[in-house]
C-alpha positions as CSV (number, residue, x, y, z in Angstrom):
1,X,0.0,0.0,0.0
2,X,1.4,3.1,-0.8
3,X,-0.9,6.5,-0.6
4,X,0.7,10.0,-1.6
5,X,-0.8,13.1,-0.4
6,X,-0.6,16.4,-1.4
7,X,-2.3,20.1,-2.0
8,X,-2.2,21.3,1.2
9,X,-0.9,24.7,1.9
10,X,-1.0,28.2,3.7
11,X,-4.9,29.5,3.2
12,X,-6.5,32.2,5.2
13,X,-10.1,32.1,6.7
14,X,-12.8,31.5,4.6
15,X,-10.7,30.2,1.9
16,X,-10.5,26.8,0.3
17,X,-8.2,24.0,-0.5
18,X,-8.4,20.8,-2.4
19,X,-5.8,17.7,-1.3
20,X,-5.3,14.9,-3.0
21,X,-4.2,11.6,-2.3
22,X,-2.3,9.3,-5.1
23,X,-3.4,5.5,-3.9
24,X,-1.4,2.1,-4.8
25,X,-0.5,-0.9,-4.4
26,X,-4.7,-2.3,-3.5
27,X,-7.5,-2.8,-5.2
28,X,-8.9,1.1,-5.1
29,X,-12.0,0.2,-6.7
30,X,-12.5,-2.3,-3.6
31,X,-11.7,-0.2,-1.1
32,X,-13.6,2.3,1.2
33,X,-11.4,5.4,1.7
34,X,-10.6,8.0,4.3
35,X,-9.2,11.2,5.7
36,X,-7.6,11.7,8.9
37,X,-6.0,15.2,10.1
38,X,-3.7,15.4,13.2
39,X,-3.3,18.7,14.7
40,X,-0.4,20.0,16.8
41,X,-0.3,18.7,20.3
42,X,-3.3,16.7,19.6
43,X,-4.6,13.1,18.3
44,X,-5.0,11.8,14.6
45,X,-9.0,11.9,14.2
46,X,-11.1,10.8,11.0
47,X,-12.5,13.5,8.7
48,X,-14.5,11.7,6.3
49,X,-15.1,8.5,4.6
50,X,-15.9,7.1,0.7
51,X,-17.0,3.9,0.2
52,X,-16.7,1.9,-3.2
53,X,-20.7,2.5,-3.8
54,X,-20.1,6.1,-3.4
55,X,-21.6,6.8,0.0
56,X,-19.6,9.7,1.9
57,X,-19.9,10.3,5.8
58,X,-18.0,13.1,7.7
59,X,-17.3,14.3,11.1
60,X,-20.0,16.6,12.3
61,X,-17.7,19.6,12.3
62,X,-16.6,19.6,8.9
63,X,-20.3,18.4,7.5
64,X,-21.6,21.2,4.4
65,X,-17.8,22.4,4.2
66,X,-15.8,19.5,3.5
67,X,-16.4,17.1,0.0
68,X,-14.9,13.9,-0.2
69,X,-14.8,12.5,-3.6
70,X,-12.9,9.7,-5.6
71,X,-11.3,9.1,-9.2
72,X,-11.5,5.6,-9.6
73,X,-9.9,5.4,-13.1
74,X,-6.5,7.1,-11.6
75,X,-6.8,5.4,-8.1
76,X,-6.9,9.3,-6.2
77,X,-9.3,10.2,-3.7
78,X,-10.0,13.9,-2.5
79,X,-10.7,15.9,0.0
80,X,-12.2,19.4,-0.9
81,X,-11.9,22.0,1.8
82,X,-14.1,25.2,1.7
83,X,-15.0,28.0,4.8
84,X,-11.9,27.0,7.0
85,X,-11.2,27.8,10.1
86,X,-7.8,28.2,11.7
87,X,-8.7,25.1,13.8
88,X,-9.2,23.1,10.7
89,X,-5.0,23.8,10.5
90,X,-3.6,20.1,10.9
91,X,-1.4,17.7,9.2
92,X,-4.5,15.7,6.6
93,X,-3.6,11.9,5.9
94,X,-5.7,9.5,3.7
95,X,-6.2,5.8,4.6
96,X,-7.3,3.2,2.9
97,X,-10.0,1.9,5.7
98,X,-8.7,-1.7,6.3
99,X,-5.2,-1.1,6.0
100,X,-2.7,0.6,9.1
101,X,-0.4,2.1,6.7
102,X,-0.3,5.9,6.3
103,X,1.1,8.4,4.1
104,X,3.2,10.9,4.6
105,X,0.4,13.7,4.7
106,X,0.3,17.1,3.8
107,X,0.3,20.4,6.1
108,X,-3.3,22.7,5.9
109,X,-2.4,26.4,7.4
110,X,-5.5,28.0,8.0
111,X,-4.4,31.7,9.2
112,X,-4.4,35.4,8.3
């Protein structure tokens, strides 16, 4: 399993940001994916969730703001960030949901 993320950045409030996570090395089609964030000083938690059928579920706080979507052809899934907030800044990791290996994740700077 490999999984490649990327597009975070420095964004002030109210802006947007789109990441992207490059997936390998399973059956992507097969497998229900996910987005974690970890911010400073505190624990990894999930953000959202896309299962093969297409069915999406998110944490309450980012529900309406966040869009998690998937590109089954190119084996990427994405994570579509609109209205942050500074405490949405964190360190955003995908994972494919039965596997324990993680990527290397990519930084989200919400801030003026």
């Amino acid at each position: 399993v490999q999984l490649v993320e990327s597009g975070g950045g420095l964004v002030q409030p109210g802006g947007s940001l789109r990441l992207s996570c490059a997936a390998s090395g399973f059956s992507f089609t097969e497998a229900i994916m996910t987005w974690h964030r970890q911010a400073p000083g505190k624990a990894r938690e999930w953000v959202a969730t896309m299962s093969p059928g297409g069915a999406t579920f998110y944490l309450d706080s980012v529900q309406g703001r966040f869009t998690i979507s998937r590109d089954d052809a190119s084996g990427t899934v994405y994570l579509e960030m609109n209205s942050l907030k500074p405490e949405n800044t964190a360190v955003y990791y995908c994972q494919e949901a039965e596997s324990t290996t993680w990527g290397q994740g990519t930084q989200v700077t919400v801030s003026s």
